[in-house]
PDB file of N, CA, C and O in Angstrom, chain B, residues numbered from 101:
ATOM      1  N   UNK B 101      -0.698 -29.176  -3.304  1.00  0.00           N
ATOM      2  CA  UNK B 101      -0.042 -28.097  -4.026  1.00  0.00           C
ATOM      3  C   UNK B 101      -0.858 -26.810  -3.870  1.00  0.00           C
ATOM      4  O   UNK B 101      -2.038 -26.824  -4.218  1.00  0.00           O
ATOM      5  N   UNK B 102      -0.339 -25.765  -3.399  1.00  0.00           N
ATOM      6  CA  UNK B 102      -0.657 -24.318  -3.142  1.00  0.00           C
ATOM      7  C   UNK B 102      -1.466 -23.912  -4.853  1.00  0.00           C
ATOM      8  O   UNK B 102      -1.104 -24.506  -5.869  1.00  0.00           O
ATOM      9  N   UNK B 103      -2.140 -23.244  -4.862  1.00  0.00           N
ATOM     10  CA  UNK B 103      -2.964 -22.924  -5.983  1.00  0.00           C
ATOM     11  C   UNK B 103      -1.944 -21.101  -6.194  1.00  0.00           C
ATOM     12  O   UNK B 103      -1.559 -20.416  -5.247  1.00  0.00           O
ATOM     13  N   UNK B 104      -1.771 -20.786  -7.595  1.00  0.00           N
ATOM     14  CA  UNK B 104      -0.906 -19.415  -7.641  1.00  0.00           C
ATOM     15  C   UNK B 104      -2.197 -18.195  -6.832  1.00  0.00           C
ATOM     16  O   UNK B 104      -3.329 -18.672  -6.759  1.00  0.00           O
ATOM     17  N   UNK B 105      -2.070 -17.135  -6.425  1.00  0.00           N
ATOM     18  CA  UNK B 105      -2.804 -16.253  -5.840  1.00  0.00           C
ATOM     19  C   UNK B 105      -2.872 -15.573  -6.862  1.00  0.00           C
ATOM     20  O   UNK B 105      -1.970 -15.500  -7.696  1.00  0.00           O
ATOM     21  N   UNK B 106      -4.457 -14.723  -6.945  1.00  0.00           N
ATOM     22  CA  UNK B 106      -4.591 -14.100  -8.024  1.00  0.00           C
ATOM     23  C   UNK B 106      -3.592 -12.583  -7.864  1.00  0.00           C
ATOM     24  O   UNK B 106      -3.918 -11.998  -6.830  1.00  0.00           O
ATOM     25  N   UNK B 107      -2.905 -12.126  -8.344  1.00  0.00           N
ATOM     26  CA  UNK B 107      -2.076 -10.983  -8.971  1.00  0.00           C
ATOM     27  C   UNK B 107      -2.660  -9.114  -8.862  1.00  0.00           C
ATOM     28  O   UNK B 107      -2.034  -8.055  -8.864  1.00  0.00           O
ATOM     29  N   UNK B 108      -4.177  -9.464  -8.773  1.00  0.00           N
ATOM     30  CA  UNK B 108      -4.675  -8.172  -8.742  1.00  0.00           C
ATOM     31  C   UNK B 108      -5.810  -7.943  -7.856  1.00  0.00           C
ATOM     32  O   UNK B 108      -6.731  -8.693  -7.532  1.00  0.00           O
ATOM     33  N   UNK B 109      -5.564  -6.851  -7.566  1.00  0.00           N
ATOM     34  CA  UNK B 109      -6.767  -6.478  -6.312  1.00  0.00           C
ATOM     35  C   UNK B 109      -7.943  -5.131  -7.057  1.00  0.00           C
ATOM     36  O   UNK B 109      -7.808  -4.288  -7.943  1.00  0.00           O
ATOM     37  N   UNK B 110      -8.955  -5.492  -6.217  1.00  0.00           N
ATOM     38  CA  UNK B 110      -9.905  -3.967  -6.769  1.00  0.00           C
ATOM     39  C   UNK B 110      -9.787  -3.089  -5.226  1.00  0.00           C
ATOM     40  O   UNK B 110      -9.709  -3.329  -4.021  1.00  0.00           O
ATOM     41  N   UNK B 111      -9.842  -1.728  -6.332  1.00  0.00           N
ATOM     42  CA  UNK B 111      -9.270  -0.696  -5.119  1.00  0.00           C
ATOM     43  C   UNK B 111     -10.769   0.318  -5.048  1.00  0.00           C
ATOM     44  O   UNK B 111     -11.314   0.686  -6.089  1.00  0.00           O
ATOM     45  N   UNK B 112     -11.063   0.518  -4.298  1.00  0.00           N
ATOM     46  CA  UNK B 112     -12.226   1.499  -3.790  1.00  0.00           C
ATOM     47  C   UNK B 112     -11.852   2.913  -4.929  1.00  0.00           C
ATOM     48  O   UNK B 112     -10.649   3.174  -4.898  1.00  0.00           O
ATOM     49  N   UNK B 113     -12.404   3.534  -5.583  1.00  0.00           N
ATOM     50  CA  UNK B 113     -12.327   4.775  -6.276  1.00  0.00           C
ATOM     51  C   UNK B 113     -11.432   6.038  -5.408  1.00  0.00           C
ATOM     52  O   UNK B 113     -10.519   6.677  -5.930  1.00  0.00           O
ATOM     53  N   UNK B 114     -11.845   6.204  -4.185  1.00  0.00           N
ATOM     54  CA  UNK B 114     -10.944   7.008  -3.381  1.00  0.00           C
ATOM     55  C   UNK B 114      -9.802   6.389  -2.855  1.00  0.00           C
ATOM     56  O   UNK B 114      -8.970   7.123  -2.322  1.00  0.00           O
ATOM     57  N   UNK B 115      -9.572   5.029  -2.907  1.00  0.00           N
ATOM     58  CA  UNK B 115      -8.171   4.411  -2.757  1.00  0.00           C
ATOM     59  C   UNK B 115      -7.207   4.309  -4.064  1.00  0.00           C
ATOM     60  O   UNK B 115      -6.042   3.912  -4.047  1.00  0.00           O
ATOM     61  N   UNK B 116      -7.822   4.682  -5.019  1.00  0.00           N
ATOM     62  CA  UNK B 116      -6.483   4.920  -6.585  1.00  0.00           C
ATOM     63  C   UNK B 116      -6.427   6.362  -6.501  1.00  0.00           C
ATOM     64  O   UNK B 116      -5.478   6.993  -6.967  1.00  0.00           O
ATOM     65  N   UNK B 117      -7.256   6.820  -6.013  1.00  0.00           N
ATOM     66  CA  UNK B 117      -7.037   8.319  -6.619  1.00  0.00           C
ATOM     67  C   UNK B 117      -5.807   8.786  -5.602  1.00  0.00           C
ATOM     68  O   UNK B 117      -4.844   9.476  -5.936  1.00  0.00           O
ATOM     69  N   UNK B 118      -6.068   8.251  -4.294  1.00  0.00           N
ATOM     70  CA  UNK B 118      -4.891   8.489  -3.334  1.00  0.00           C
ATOM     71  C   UNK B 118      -3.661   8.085  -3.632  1.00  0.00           C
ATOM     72  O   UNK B 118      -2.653   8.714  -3.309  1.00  0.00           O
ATOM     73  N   UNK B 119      -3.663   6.781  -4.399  1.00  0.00           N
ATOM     74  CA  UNK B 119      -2.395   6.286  -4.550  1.00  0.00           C
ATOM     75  C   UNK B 119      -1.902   6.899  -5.740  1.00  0.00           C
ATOM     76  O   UNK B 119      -0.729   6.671  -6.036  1.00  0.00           O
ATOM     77  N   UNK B 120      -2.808   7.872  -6.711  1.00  0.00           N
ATOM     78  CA  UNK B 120      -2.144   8.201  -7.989  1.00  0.00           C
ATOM     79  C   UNK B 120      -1.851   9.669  -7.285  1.00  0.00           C
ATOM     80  O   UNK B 120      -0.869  10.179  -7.827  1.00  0.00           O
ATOM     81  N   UNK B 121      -2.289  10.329  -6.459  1.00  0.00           N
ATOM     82  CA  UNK B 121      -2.136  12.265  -5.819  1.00  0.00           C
ATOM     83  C   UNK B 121      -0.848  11.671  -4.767  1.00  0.00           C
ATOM     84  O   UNK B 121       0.013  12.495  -4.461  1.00  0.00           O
ATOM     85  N   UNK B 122      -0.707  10.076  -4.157  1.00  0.00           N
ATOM     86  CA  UNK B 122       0.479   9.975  -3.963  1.00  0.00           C
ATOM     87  C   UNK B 122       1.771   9.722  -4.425  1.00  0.00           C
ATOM     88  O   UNK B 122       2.799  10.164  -3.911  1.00  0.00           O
ATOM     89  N   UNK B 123       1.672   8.749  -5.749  1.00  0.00           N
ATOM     90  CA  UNK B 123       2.997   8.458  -6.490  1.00  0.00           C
ATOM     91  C   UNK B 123       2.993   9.469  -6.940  1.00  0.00           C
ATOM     92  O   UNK B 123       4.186   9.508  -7.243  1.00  0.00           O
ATOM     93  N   UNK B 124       2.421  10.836  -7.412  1.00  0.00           N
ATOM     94  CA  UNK B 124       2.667  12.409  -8.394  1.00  0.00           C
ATOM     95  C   UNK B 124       3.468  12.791  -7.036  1.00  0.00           C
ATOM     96  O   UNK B 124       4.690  12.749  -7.179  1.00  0.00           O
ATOM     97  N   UNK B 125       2.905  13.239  -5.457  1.00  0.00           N
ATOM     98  CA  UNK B 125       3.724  13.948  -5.431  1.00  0.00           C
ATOM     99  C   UNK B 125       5.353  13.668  -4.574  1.00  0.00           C
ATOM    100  O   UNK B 125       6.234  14.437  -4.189  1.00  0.00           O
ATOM    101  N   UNK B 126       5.157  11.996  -4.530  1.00  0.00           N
ATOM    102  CA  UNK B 126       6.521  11.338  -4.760  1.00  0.00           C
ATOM    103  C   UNK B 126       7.509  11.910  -5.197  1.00  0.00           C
ATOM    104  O   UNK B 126       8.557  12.303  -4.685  1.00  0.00           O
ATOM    105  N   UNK B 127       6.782  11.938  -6.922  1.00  0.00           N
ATOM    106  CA  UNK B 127       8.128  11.404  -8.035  1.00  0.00           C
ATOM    107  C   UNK B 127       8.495  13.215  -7.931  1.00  0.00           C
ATOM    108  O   UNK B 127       9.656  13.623  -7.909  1.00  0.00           O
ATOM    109  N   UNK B 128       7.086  14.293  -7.867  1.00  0.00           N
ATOM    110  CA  UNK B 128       7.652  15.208  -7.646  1.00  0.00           C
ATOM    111  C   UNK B 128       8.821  16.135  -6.957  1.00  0.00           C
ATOM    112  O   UNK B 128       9.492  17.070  -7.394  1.00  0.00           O
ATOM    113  N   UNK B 129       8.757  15.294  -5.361  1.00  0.00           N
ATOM    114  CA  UNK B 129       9.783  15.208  -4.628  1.00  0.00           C
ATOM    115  C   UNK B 129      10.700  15.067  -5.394  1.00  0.00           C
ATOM    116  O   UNK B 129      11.486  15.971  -5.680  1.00  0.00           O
ATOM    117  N   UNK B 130      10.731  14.141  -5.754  1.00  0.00           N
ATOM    118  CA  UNK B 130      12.523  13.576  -6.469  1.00  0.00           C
ATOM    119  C   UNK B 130      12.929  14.534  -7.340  1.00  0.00           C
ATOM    120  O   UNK B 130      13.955  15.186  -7.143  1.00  0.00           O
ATOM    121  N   UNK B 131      12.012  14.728  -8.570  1.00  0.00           N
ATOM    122  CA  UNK B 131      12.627  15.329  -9.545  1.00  0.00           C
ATOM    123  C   UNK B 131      13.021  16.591  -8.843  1.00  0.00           C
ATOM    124  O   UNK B 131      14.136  17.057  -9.081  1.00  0.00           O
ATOM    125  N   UNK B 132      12.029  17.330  -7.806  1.00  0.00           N
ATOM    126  CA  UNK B 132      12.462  18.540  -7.268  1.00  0.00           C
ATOM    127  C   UNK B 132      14.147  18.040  -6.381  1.00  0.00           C
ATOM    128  O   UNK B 132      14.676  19.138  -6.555  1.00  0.00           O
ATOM    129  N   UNK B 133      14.862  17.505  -5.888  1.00  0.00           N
ATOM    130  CA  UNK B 133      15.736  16.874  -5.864  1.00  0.00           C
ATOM    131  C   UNK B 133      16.766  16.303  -6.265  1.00  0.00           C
ATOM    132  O   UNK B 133      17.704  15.849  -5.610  1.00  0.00           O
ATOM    133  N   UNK B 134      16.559  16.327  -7.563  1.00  0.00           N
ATOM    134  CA  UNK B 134      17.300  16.230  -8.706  1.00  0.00           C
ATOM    135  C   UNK B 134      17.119  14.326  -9.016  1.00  0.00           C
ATOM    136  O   UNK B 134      17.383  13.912 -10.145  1.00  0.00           O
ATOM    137  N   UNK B 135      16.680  13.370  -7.960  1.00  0.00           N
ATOM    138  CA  UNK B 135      16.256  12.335  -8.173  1.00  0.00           C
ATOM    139  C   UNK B 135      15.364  11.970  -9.295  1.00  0.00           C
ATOM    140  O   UNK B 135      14.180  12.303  -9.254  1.00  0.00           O
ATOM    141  N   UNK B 136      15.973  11.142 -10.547  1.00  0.00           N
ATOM    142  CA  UNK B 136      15.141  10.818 -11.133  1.00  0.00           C
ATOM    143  C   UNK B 136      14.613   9.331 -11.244  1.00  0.00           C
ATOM    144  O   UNK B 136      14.707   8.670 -12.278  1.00  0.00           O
ATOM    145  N   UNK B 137      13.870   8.734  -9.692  1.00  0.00           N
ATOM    146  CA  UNK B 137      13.536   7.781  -9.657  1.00  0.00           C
ATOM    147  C   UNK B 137      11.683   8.369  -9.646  1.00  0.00           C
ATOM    148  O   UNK B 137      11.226   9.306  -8.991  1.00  0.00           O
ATOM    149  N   UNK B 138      10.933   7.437 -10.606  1.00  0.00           N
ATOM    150  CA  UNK B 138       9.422   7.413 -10.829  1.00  0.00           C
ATOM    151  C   UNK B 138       8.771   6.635  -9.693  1.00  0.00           C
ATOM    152  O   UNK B 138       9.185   5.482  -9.813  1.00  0.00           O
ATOM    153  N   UNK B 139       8.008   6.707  -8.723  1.00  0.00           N
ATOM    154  CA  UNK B 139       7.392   5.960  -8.164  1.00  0.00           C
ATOM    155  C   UNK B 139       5.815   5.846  -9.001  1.00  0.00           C
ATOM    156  O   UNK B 139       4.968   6.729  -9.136  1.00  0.00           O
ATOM    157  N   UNK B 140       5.799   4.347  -9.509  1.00  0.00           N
ATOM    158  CA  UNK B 140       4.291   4.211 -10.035  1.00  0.00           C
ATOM    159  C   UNK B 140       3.405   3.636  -8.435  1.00  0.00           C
ATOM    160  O   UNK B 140       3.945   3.270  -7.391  1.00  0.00           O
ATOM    161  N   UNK B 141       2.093   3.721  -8.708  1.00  0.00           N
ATOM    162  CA  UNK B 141       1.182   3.424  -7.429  1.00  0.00           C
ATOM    163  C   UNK B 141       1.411   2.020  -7.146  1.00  0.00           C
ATOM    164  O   UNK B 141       1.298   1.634  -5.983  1.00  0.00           O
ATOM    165  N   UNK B 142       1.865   0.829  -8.509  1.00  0.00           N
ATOM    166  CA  UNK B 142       2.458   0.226  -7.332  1.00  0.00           C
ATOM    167  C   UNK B 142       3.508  -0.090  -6.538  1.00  0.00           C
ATOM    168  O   UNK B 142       3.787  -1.091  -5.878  1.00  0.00           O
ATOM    169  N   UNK B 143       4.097   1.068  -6.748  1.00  0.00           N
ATOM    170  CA  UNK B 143       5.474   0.421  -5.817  1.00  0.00           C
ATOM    171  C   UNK B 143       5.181   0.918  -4.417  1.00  0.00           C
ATOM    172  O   UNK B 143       5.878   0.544  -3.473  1.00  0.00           O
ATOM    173  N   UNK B 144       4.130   1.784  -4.257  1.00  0.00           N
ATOM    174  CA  UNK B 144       3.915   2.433  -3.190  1.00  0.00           C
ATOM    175  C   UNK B 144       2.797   0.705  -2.625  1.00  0.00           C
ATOM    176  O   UNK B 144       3.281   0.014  -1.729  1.00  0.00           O
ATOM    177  N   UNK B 145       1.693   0.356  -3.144  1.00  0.00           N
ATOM    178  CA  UNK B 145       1.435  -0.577  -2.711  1.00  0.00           C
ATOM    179  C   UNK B 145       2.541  -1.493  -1.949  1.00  0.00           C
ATOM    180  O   UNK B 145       2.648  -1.624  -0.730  1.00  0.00           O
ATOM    181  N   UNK B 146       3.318  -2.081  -2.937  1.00  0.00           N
ATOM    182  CA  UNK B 146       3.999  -3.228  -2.575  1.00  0.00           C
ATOM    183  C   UNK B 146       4.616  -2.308  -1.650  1.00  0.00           C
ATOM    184  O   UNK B 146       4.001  -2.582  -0.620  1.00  0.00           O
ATOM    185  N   UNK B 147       5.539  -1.277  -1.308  1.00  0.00           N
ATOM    186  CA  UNK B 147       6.232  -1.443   0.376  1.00  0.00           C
ATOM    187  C   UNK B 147       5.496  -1.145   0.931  1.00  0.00           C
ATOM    188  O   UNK B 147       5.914  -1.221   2.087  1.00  0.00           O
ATOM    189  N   UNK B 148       4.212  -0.686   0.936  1.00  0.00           N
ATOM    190  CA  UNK B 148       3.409  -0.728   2.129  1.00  0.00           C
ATOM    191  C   UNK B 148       2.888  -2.246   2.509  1.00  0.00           C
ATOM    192  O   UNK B 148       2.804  -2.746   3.631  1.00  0.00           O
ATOM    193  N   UNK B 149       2.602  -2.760   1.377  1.00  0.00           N
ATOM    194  CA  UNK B 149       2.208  -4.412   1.867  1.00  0.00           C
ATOM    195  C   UNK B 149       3.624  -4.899   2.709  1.00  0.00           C
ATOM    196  O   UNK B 149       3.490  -5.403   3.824  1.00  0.00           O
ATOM    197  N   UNK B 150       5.109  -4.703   2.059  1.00  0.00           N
ATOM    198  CA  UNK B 150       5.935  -5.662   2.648  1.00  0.00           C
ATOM    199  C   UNK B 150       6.270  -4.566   4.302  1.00  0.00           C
ATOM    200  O   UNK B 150       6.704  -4.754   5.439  1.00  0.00           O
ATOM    201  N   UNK B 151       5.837  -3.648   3.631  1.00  0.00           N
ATOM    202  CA  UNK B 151       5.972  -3.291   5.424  1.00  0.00           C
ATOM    203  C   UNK B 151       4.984  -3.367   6.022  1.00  0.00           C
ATOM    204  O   UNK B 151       4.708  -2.280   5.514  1.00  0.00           O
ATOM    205  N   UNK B 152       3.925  -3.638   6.777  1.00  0.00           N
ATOM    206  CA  UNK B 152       2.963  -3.433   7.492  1.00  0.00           C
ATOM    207  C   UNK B 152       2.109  -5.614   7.093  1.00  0.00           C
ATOM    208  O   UNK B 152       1.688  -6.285   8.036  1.00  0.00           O
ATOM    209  N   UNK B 153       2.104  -6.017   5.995  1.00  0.00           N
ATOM    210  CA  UNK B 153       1.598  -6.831   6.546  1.00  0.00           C
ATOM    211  C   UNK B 153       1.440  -8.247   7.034  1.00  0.00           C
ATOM    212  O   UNK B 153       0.703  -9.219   6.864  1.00  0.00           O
ATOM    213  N   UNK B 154       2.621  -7.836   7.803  1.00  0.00           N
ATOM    214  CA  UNK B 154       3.553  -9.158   8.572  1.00  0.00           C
ATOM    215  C   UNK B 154       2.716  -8.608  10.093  1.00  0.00           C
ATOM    216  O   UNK B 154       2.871  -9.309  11.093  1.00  0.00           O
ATOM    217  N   UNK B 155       1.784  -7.251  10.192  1.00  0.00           N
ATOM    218  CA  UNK B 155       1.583  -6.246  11.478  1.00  0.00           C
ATOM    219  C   UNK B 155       0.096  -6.457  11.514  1.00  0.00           C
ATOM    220  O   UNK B 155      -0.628  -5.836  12.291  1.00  0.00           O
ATOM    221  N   UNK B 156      -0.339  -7.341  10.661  1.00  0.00           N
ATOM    222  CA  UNK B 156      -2.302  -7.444  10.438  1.00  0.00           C
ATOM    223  C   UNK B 156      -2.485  -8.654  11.118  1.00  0.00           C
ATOM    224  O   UNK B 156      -1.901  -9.717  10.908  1.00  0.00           O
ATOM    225  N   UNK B 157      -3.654  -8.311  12.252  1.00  0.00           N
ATOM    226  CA  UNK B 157      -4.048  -9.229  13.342  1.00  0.00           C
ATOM    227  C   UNK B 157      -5.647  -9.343  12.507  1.00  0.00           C
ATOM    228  O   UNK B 157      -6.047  -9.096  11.369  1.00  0.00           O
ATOM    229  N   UNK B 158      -6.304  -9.895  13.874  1.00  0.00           N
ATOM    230  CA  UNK B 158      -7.561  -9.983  14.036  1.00  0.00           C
ATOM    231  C   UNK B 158      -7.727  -9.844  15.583  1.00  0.00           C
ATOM    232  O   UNK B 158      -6.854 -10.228  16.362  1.00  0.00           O
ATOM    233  N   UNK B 159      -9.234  -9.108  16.093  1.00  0.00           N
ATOM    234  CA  UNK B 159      -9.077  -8.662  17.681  1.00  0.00           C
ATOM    235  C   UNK B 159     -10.250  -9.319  18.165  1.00  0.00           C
ATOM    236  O   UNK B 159     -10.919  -8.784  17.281  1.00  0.00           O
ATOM    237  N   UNK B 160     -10.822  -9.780  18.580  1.00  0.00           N
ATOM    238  CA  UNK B 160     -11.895 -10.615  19.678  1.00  0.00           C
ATOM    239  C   UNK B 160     -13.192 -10.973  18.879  1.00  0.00           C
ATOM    240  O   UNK B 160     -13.782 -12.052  18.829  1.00  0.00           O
ATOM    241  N   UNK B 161     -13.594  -9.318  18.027  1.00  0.00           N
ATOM    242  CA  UNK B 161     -14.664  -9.575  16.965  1.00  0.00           C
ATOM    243  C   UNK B 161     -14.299  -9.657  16.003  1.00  0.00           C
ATOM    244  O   UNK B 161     -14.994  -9.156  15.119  1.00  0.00           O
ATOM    245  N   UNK B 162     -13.267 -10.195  15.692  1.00  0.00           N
ATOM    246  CA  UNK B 162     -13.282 -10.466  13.991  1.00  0.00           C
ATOM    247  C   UNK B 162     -12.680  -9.141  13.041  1.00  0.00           C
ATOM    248  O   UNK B 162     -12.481  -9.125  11.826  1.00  0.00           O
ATOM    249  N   UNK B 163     -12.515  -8.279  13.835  1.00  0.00           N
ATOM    250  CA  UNK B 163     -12.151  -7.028  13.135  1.00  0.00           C
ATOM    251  C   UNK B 163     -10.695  -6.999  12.831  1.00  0.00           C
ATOM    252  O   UNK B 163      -9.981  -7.217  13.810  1.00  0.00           O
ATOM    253  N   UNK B 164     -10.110  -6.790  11.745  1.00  0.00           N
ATOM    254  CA  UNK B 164      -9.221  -6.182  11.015  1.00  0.00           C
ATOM    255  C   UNK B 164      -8.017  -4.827  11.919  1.00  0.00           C
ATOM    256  O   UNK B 164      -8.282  -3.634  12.067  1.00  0.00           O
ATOM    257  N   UNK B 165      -6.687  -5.585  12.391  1.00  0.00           N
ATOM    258  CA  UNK B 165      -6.248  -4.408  13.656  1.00  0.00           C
ATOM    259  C   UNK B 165      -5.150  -4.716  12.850  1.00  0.00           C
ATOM    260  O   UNK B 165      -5.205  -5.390  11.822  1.00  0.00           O
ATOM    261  N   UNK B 166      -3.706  -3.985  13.551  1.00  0.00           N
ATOM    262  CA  UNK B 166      -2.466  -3.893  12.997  1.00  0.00           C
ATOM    263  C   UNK B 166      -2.224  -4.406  14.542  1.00  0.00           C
ATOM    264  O   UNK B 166      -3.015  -4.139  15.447  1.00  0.00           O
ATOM    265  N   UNK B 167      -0.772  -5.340  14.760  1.00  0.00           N
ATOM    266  CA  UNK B 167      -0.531  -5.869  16.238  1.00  0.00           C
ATOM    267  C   UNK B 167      -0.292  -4.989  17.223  1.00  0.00           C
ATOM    268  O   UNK B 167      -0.241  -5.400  18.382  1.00  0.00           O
ATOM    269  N   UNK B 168      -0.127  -3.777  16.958  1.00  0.00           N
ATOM    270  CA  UNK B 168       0.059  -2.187  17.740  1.00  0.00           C
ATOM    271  C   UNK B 168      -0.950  -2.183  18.155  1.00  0.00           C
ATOM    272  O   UNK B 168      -1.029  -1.515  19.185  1.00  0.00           O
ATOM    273  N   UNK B 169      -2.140  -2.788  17.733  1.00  0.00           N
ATOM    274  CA  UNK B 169      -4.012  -2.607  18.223  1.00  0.00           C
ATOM    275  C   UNK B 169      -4.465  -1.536  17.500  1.00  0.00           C
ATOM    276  O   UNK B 169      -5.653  -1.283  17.696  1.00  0.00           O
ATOM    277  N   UNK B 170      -3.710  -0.605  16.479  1.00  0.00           N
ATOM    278  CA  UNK B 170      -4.366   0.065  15.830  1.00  0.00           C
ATOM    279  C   UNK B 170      -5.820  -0.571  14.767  1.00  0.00           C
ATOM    280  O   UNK B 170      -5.721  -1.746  14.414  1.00  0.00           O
ATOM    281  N   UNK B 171      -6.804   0.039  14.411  1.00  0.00           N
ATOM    282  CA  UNK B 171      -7.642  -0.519  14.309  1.00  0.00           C
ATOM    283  C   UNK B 171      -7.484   0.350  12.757  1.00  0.00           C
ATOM    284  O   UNK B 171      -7.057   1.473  12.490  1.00  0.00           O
ATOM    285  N   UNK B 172      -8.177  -1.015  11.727  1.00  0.00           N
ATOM    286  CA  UNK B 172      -7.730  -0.676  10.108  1.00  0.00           C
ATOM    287  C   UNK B 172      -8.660   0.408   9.578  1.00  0.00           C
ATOM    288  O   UNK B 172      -8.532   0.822   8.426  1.00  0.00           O
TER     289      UNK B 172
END
């Protein structure tokens, strides 16, 4: 039996602050738009996880690539 995965990750100090100067100027978009959908930081997580990491390799040394060979 699969064990549940833990639910939360720790984010580097300059990786929340990005994701919070990004969901602001999201939701800003919208409202400037007349959209009143909120993006919180994680929804920006989760489609970046469901997009991109089906795209995470590993390359000869062990390093962390996207299958494009971009390097993380």
């Amino acid at each position: 039996m699969k064990e549940p995965l833990i639910k939360t990750i720790r984010l580097k100090d300059s990786e929340a602050i990005d994701l919070k100067d990004i969901s602001y100027e999201l939701t800003r978009k919208n409202v400037m738009n007349g959209v009143k959908t909120i993006y919180r930081e994680s929804d920006i997580v989760h489609f970046i996880l469901e997009a991109k990491m089906h795209k995470i390799d590993v390359n000869d040394k062990g390093e962390l690539i996207f299958k494009n060979g971009e390097k993380n």
